[in-house]
C-alpha positions in Angstrom: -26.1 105.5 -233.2 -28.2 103.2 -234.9 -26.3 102.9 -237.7 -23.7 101.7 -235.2 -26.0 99.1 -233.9 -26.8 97.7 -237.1 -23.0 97.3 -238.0 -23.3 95.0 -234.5 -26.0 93.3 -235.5 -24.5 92.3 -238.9 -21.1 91.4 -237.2 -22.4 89.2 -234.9 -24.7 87.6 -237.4 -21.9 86.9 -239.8 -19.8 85.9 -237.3 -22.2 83.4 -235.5 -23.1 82.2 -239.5 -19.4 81.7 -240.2 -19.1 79.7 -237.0 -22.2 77.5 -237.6 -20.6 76.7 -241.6 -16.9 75.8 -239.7 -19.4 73.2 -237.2 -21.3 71.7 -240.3 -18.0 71.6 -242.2 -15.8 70.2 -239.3 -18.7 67.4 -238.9 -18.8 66.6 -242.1 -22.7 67.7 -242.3 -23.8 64.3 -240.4 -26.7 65.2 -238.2 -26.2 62.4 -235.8 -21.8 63.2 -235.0 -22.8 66.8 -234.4 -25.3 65.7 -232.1 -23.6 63.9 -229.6 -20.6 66.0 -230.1 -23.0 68.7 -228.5 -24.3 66.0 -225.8 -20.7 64.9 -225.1 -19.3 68.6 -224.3 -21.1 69.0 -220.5 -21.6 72.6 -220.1 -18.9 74.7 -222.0 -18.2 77.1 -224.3 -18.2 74.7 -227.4 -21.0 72.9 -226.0 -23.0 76.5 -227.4 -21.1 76.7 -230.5 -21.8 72.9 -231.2 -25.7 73.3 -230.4 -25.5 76.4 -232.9 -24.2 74.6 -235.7 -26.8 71.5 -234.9 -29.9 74.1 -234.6 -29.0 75.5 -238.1 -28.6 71.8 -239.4 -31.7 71.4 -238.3 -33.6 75.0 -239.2 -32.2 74.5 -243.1 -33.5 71.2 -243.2 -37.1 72.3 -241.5 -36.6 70.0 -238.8 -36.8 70.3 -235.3 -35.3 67.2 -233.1 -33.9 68.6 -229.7 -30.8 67.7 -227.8 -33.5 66.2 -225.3 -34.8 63.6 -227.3 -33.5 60.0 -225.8 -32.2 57.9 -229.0 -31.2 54.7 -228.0 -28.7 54.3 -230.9 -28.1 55.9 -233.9 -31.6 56.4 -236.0 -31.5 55.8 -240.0 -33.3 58.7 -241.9 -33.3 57.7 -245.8 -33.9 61.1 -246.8 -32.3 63.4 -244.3 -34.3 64.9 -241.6 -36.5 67.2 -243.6 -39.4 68.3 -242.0 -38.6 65.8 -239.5 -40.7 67.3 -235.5 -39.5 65.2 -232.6 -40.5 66.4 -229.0 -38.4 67.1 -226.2 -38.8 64.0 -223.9 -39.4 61.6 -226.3 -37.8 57.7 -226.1 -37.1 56.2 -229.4 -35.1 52.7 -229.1 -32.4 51.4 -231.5 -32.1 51.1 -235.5 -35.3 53.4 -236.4 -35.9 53.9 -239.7 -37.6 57.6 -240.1 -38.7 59.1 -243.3 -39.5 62.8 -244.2 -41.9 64.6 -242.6 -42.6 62.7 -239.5 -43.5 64.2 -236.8 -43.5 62.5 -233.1 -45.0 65.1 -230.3 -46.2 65.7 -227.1 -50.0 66.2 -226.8 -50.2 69.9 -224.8 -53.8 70.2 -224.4 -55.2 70.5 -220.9 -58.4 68.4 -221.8 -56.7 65.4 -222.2 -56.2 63.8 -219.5 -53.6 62.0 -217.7 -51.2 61.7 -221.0 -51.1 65.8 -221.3 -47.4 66.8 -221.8 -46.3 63.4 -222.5 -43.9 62.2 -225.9 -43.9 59.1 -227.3 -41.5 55.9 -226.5 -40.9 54.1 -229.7 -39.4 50.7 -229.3 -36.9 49.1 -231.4 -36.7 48.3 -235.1 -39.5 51.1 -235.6 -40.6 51.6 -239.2 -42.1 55.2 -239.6 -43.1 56.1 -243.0 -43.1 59.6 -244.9 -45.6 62.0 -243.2 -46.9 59.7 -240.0 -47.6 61.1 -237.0 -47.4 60.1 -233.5 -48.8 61.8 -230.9 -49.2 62.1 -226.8 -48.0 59.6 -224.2 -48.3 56.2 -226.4 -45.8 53.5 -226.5 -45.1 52.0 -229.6 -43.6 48.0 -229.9 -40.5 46.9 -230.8 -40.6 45.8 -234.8 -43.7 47.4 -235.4 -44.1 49.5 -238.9 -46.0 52.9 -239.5 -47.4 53.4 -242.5 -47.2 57.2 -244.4 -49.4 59.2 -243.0 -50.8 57.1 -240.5 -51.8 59.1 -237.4 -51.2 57.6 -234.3 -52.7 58.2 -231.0 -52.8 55.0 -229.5 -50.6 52.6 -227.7 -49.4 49.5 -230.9 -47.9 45.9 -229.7 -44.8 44.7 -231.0 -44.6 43.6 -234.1 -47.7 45.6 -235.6 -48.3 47.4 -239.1 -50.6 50.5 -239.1 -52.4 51.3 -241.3 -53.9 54.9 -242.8 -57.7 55.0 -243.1 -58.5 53.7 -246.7 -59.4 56.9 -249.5 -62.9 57.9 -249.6 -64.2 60.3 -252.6 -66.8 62.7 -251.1 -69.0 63.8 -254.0 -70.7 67.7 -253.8 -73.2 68.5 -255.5 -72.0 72.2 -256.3 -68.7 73.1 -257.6 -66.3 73.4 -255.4 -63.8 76.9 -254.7 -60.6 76.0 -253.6 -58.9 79.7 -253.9 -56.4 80.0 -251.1 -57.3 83.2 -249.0 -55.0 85.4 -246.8 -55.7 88.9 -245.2 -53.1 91.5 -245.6 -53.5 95.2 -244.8 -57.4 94.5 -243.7 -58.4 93.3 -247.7 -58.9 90.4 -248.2 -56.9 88.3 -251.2 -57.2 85.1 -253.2 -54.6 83.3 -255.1 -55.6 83.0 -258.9 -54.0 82.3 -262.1 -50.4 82.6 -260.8 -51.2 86.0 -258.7 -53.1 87.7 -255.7 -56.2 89.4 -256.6 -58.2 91.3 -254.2 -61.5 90.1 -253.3 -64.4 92.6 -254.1 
């Protein structure tokens, strides 16, 4: 019997992954036409097979931008979306440029507030550079520019730059152990000389 199941299992999967390529083929791999093929379908059949070929586009690119997101035109992403997080609920106005690994979320903490739950509205002409952030309920300007890595939390006027904190060197006076620790089986293990050792 479970043998039986796992022959389902495998079926379905290769089925489902078979129908997912035929989407990503049929669209030609272009983010932005399987998207609103998926938001122009209503509620039907191959509205669910479109939004499972547009979730895999975005899983094998380690992205995650929703149907729900409200793009007021077509967004410009130099390098693909990789890595690219973009809440549900969040506004983003016409001809953004967004590089790799940006991320533009909803602040969920209860602490915070009024803005708790709330995305981002970007205006248009938005500039966000490789690895910026932007965070709760702030409005961003039209023209303004994000520099890489910035993280924003803060409403910006139009027409803005931001800017990351400049580098500071913080000096110790003992050396430093930068072993990357993980906990597997209850011992402990640390990454060294290109495998785990167990820590003593």
């Amino acid at each position: 019997m479970n043998t039986v199941r796992a022959i389902i299992r495998f079926v379905r999967q290769c089925a489902a992954e078979m129908v997912q390529r035929f989407v990503l083929a049929y669209y030609g791999f272009d983010f932005w036409r399987i998207r609103q093929a998926c938001r122009s379908c209503g509620k039907s059949v191959w509205r669910r097979v479109l939004t499972s070929g547009y979730n895999a586009y975005c899983e094998r690119h380690g992205a995650y931008i929703p149907l729900g997101v409200d793009f007021s035109g077509q967004p410009c992403f130099p390098h693909g979306i990789f890595g690219v997080f973009i809440s549900t609920g969040a506004k983003i106005g016409k001809d953004a440029v967004i590089f790799q690994q940006v991320t533009i979320g909803s602040n969920t903490l209860a602490d915070h507030g009024g803005s708790q739950g709330l995305s981002p509205v970007l205006g248009d002409g938005v500039y966000i550079g490789t690895g910026a952030k932007i965070i709760g309920g702030v409005t961003i300007g039209n023209g303004v520019r994000v520099g890489a890595n910035c993280c924003v939390y803060g409403d910006v006027p139009d027409n803005s730059v931001v800017v990351a904190s400049p580098m500071r060197v913080i000096l110790r006076d003992k050396k430093m152990d930068n072993r990357f620790f993980s906990k597997e089986d209850g011992r402990t293990l640390f990454w060294q000389n290109g495998a785990w050792h167990e820590e003593t």
